[in-house]
VODO-554590 format. One record per atom (N, C-alpha, C): x, y, z. Coordinates in pm, whole numbers, padded with zeros to 5 digits, always signed. Layout:
residues N
XYZ...
end
This chain:
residues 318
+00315-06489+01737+00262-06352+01731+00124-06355+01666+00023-06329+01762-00099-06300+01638-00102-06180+01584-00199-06230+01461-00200-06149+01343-00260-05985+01423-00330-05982+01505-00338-05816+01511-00235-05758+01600-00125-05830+01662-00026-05792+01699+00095-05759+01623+00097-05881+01524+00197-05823+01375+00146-05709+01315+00009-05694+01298-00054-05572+01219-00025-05467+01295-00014-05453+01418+00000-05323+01471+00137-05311+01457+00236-05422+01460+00374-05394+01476+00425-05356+01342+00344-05358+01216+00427-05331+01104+00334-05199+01074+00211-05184+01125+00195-04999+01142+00249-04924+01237+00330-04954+01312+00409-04885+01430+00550-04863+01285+00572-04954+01219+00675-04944+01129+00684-04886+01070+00570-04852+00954+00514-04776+00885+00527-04643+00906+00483-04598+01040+00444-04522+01108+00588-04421+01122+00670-04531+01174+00809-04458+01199+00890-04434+01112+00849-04496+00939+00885-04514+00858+00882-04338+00782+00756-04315+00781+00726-04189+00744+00803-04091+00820+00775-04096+00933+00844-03957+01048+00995-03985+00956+01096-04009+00977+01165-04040+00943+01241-04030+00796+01088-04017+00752+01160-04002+00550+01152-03843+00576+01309-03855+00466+01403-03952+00421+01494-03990+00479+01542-04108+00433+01647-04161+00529+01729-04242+00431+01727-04177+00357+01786-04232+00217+01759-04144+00093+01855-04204-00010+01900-04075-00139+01736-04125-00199+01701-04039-00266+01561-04038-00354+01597-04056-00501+01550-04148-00551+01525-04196-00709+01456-04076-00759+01493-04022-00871+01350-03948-00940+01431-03963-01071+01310-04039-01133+01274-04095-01260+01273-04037-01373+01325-03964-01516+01312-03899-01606+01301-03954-01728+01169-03979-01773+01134-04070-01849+01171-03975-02015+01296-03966-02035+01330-03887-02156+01521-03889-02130+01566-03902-02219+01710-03883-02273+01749-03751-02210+01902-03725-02154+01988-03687-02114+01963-03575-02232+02004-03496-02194+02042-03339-02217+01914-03232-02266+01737-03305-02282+01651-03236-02337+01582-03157-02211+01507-03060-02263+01422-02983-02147+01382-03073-02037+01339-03164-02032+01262-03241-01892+01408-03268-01787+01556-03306-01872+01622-03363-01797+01707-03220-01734+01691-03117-01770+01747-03016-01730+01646-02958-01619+01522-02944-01642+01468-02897-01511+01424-02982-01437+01456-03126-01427+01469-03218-01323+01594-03196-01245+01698-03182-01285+01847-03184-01238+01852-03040-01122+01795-02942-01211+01766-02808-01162+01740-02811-01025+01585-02899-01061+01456-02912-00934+01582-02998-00801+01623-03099-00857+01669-03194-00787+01774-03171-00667+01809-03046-00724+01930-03011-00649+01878-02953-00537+01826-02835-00582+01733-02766-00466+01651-02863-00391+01615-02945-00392+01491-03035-00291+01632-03126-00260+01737-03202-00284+01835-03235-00207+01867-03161-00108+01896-03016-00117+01918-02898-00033+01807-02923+00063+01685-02887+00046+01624-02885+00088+01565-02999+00190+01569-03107+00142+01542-03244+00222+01645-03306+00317+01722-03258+00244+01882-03312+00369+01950-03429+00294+01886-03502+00185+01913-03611+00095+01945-03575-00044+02015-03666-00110+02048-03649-00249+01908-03685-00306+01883-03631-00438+01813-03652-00547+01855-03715-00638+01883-03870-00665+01945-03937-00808+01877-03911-00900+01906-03854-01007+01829-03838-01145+01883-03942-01233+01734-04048-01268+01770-04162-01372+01694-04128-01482+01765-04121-01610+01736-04141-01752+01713-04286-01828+01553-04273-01881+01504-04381-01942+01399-04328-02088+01457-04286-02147+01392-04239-02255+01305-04361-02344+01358-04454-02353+01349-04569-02422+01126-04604-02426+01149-04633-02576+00955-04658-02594+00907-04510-02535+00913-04403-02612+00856-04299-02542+00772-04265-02413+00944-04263-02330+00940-04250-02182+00815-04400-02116+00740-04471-02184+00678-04575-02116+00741-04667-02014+00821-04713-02080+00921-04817-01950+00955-04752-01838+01030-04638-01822+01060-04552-01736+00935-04526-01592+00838-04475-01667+00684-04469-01584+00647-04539-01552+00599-04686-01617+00574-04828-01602+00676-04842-01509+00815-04817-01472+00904-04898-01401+00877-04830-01282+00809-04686-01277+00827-04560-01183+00692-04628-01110+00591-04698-01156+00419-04728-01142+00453-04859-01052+00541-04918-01064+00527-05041-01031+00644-05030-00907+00691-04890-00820+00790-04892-00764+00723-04913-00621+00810-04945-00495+00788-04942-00397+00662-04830-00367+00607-04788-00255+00545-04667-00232+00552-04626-00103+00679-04617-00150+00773-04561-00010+00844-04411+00023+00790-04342-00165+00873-04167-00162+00965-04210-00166+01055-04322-00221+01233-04304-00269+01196-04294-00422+01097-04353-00510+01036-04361-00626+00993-04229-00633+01021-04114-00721+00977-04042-00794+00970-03990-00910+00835-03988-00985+00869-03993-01175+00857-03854-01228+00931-03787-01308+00955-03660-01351+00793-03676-01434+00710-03625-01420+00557-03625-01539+00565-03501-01601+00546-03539-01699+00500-03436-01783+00413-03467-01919+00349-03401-02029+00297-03444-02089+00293-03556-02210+00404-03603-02226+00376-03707-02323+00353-03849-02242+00473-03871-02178+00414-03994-02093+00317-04028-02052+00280-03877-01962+00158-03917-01842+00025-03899-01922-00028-03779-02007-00150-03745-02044-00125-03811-02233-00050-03790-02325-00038-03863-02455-00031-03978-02460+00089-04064-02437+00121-04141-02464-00010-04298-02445-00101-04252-02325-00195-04373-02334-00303-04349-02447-00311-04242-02567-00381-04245-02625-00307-04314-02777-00197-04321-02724-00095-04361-02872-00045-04502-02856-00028-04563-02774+00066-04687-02791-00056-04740-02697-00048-04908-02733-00157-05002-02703-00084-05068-02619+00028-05100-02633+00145-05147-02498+00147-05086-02383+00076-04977-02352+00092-04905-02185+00041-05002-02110+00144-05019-02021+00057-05095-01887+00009-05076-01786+00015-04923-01811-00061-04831-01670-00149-04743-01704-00231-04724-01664-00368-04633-01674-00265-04484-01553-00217-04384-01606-00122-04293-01591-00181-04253-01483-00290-04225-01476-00425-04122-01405-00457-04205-01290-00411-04327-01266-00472-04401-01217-00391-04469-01111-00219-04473-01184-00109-04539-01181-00056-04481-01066-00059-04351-01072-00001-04206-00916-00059-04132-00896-00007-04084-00777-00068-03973-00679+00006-03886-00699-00076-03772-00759+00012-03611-00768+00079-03539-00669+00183-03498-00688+00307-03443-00550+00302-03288-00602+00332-03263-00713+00283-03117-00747+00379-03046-00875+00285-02924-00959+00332-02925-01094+00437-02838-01034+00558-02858-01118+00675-02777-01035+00688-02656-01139+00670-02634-01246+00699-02499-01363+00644-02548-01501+00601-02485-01566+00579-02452-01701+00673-02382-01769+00665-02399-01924+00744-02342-02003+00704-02345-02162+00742-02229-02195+00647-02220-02369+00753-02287-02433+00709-02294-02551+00841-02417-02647+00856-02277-02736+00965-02297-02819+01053-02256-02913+01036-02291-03038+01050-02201-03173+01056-02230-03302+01186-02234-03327+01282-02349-03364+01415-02331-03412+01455-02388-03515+01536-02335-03606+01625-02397-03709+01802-02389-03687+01850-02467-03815+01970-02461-03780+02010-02273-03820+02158-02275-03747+02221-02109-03742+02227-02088-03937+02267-02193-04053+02272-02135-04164+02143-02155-04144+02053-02170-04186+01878-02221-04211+01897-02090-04346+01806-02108-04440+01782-02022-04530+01658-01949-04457+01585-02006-04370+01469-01945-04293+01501-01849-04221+01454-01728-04223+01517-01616-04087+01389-01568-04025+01253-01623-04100+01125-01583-04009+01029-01690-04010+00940-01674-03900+00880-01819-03893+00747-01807-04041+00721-01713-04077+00644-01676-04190+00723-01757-04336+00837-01721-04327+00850-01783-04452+00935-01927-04403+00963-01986-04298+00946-02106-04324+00760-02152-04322+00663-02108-04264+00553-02190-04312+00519-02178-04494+00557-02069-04519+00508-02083-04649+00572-02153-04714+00697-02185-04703+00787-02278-04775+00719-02428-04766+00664-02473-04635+00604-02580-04611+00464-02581-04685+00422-02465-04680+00251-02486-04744+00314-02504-04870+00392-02461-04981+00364-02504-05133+00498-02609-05167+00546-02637-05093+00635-02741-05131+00607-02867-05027+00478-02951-05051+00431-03081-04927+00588-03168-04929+00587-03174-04817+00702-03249-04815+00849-03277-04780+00832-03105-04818+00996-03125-04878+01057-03037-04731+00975-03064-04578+01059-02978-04482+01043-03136-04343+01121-03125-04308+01123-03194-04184+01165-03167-04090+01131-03252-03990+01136-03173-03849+01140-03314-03720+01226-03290-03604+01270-03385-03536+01193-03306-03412+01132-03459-03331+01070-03427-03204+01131-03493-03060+01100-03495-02964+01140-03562-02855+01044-03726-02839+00989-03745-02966+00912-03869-02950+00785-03822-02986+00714-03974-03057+00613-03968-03068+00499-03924-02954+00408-03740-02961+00328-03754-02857+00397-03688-02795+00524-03625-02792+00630-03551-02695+00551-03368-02714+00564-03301-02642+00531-03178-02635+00579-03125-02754+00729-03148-02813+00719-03093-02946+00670-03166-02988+00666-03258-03037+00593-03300-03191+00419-03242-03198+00339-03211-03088+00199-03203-03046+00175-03071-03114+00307-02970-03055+00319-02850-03060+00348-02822-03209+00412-02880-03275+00424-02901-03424+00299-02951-03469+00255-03017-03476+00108-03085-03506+00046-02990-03515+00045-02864-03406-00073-02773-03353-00049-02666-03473+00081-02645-03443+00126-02557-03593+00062-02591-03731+00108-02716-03786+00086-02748-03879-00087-02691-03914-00151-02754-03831-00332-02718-03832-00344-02598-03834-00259-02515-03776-00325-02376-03762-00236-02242-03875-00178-02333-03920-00093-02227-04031-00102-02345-04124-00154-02446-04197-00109-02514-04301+00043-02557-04339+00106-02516-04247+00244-02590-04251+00229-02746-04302+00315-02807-04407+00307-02959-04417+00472-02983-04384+00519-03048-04316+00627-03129-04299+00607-03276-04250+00778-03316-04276+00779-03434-04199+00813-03468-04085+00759-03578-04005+00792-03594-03869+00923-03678-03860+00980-03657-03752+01092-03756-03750+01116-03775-03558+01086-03857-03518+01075-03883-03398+01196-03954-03318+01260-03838-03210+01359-03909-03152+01358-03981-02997+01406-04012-02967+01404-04085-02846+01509-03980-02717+01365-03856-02737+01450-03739-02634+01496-03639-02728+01435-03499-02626+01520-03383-02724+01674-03358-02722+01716-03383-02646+01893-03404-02689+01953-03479-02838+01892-03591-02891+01976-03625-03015+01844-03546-03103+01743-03511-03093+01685-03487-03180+01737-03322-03235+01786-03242-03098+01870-03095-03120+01991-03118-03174+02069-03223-03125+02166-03251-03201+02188-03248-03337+02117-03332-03383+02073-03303-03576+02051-03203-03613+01940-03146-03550+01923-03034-03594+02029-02871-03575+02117-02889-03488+02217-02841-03513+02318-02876-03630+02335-03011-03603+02410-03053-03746+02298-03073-03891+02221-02955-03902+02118-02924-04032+02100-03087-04087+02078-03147-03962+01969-03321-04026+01882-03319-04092+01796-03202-03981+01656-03196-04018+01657-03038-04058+01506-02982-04079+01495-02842-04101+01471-02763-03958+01387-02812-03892+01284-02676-03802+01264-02810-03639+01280-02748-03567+01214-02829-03461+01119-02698-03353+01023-02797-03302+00973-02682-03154+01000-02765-03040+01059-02715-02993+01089-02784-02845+01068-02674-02720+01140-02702-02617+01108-02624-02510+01253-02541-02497+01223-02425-02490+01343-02340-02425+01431-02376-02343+01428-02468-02210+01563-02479-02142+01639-02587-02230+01604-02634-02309+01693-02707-02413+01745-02659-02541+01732-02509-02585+01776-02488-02646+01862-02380-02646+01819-02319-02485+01868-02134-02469+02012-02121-02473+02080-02206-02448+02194-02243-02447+02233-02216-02628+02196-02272-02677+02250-02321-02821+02176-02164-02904+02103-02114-02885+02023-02007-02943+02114-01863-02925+02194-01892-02742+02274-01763-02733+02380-01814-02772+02475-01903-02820+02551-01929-02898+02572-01938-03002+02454-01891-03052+02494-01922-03243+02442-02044-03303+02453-02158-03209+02411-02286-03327+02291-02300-03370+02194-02221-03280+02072-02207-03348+01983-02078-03371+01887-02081-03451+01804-01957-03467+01676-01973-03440+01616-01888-03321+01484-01905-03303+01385-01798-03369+01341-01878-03428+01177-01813-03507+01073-01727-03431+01044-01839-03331+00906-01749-03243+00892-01819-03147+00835-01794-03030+00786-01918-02941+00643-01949-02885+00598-02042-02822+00440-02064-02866+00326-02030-02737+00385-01934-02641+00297-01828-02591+00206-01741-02628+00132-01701-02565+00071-01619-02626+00158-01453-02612+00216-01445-02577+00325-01332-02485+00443-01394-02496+00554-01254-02563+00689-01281-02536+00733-01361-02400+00863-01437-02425+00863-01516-02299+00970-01392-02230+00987-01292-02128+01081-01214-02028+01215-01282-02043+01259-01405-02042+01387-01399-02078+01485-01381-02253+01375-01420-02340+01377-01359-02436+01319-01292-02549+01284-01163-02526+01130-01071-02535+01194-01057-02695+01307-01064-02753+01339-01017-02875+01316-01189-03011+01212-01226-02925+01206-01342-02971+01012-01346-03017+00953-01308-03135+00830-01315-03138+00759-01418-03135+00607-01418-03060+00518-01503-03028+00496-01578-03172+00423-01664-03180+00346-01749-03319+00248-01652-03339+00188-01610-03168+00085-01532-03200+00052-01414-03230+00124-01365-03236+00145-01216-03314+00187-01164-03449+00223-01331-03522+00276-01328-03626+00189-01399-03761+00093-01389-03690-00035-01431-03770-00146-01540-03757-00108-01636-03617-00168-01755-03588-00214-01668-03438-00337-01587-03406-00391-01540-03247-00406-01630-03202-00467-01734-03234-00516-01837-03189-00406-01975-03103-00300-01946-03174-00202-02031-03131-00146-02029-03029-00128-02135-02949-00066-02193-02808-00010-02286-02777+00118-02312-02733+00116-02484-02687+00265-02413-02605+00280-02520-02478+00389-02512-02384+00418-02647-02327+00485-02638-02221+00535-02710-02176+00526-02755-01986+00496-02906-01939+00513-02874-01795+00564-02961-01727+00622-02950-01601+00708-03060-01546+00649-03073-01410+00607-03198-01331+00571-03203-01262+00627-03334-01153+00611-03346-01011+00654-03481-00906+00498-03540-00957+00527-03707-00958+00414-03811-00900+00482-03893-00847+00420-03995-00762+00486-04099-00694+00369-04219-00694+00409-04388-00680+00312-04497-00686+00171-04433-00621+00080-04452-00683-00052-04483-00572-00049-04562-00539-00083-04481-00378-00107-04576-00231+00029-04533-00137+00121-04434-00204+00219-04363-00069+00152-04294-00010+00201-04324+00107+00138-04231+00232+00127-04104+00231+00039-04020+00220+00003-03886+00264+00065-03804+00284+00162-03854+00448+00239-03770+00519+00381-03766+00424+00412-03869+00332+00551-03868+00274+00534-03804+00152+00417-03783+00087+00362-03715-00035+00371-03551+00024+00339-03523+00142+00319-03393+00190+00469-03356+00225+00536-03417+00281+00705-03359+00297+00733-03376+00216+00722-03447+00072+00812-03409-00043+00744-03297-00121+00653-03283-00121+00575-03150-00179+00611-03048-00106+00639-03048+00032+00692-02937+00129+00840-02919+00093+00938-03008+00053+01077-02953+00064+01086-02884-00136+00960-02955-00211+00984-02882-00375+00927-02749-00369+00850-02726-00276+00801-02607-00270+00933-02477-00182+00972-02542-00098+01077-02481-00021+01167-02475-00150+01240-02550-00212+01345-02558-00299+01278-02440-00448+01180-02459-00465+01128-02384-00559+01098-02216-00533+01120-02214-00409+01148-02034-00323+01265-02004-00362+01371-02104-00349+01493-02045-00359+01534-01945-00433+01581-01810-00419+01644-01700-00511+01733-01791-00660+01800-01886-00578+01941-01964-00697+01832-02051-00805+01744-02113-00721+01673-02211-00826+01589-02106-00921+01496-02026-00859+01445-01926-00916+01471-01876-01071+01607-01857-01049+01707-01773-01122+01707-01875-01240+01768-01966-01190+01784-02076-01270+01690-02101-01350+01570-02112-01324+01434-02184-01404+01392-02083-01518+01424-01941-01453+01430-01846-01514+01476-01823-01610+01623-01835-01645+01731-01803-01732+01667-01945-01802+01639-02044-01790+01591-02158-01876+01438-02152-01917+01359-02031-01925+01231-02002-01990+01134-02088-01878+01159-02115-01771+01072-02203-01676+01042-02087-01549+00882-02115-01560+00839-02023-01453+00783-02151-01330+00822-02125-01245+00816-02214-01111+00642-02202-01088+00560-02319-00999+00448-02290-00979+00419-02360-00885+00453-02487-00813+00410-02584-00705+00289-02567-00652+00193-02590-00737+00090-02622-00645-00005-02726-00571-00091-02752-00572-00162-02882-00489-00161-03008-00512-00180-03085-00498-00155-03260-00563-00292-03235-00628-00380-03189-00564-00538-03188-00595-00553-03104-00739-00495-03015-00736-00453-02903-00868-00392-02970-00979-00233-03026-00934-00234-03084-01040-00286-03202-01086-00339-03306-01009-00443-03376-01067-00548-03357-01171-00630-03270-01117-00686-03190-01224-00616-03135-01307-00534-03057-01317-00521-03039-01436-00453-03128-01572-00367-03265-01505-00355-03381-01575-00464-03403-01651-00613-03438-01531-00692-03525-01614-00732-03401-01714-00728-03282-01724-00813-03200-01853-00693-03206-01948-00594-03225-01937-00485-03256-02052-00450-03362-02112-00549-03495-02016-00513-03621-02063-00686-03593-02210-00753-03553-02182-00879-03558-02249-00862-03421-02370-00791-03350-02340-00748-03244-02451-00651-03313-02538-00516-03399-02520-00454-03433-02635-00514-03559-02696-00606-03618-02633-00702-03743-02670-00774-03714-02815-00832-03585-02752-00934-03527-02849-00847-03509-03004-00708-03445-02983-00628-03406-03067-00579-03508-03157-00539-03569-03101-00465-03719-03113-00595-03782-03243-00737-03811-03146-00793-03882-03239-00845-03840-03352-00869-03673-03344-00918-03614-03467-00798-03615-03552-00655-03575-03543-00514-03580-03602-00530-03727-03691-00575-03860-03621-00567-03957-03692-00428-04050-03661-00382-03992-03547-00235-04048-03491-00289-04231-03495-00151-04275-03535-00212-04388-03545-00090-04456-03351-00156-04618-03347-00121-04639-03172+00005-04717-03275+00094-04718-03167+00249-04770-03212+00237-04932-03151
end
């Protein structure tokens, strides 16, 4: 066989390869521990775009080295659209400004499929907490250095950033305590481990309308509609204050176009749905799917915004 006869015969492959996807269950990657915000509106997303695609969605958990291995394993996958990595901000835009071990340039590593929802994070303590407003837990933190701590989803994780952001903008001093995923890190803090965590709402709404926890405020600038009896940071004396949350598809750079465009076509279909809707909803997640080109951009202005943060903060690389 000569070589431009094999070449055409394995782009005829290619070719039929795409028409065709999927033709098989889809990997998607969740570079964070079982039961925290990312792994709940992956599972969410997953179901609906199974629906939607005609294929299952496997959701794999790899929290391990803050979410790096997971991405790194997601970067280095076929680029075939069975590989897809849940992104969101610590992995994809933090984490290369913190650890010297990344082996992927994030920005560089995939091609954007599209941001699927945002979500503001949460002020919570445990249900006894002596705290019942987010005012007097900061003041407790401003004159006693030290003596408050607080558990994140990892070094660089949306809470801990979002805590960071606090700290700067109200003089809050606590301690960090960094878990591997917001699931054991809520855990503690239900069982009063720690004092205060901020995390994201679909990981805690659950535990907040049950009693085990008490939420303070959350870090919108605007009540969040599913729970308006819940005050902003910013209304409570920090205007200035903001920080949320976002979940987004990437897949290897260098997948094909056409397989990047039908999986962006069936999350967008799945993300119409009335049931998923509902769902993202009742979990403080507002749906958004938009462009690969969109969210690209808006990665790279978030990879250069927590950079900035990161290096003025003084974060040291792990």
């Amino acid at each position: 066989m000569t070589l431009g006869l094999a070449a055409s015969t394995l782009g005829l492959a290619s070719a039929r390869a795409q028409q065709q996807y999927p033709s098989k269950p889809i990997k998607l990657i969740v570079p964070y521990a079982a039961g925290g915000g990312t792994d709940t509106i992956a599972r969410a997303v997953a179901q609906g775009i199974g629906e939607a695609i005609g294929q299952t969605m496997i959701v794999e958990n790899n929290g391990a080295a803050g979410g790096n291995i997971a991405t790194q394993q997601a970067a280095f996958a076929e680029k075939d659209g069975y590989t897809v990595l849940m992104a969101n901000q610590g992995p994809m835009v933090v984490n290369p400004h913190l650890f010297k071990s990344m082996k992927v340039d994030t920005l560089k590593a995939f091609d954007p499929v599209t941001l699927l929802a945002s979500a503001p994070l949460v002020v919570v303590v445990p249900k006894d907490s002596k705290f019942k407003t987010l005012q007097e837990l900061i003041a407790f933190g401003r004159a006693n250095t030290g003596k408050l701590n607080y558990g994140s989803a990892g070094n660089g994780s949306a809470s801990h950033l979002a805590t960071m952001l606090l700290e700067r903008a109200s003089g809050l001093n606590a301690i960090h305590i960094p878990y591997r995923g917001a699931g054991p890190a809520i855990s503690d803090l239900i069982s009063a481990k720690t004092d205060f965590m901020v995390t994201t709402f679909p990981s805690v709404l659950g535990q907040i309308q049950g009693g085990l926890l008490r939420a303070l405020a959350e870090t919108s600038k605007k009540r969040s509609p599913i729970a308006p009896e819940i005050p902003a940071v910013a209304e409570l004396g920090w205007p200035d204050y903001e920080a949320g949350a976002w979940y987004g598809f990437v897949v290897p750079t260098g997948t094909p176009k056409p397989i990047i465009e039908r999986l962006r076509a069936a999350t967008l279909e799945a993300l119409k749905s009335p049931l998923l809707m509902d769902r993202l909803a009742k979990d403080g997640a507002t749906p958004i799917g938009n462009s690969p080109e969109e969210f690209g951009t808006m990665m790279a202005n978030e990879h250069k915004r927590w950079g900035e943060l990161i290096a003025t903060a003084g974060l040291k690389h792990d």
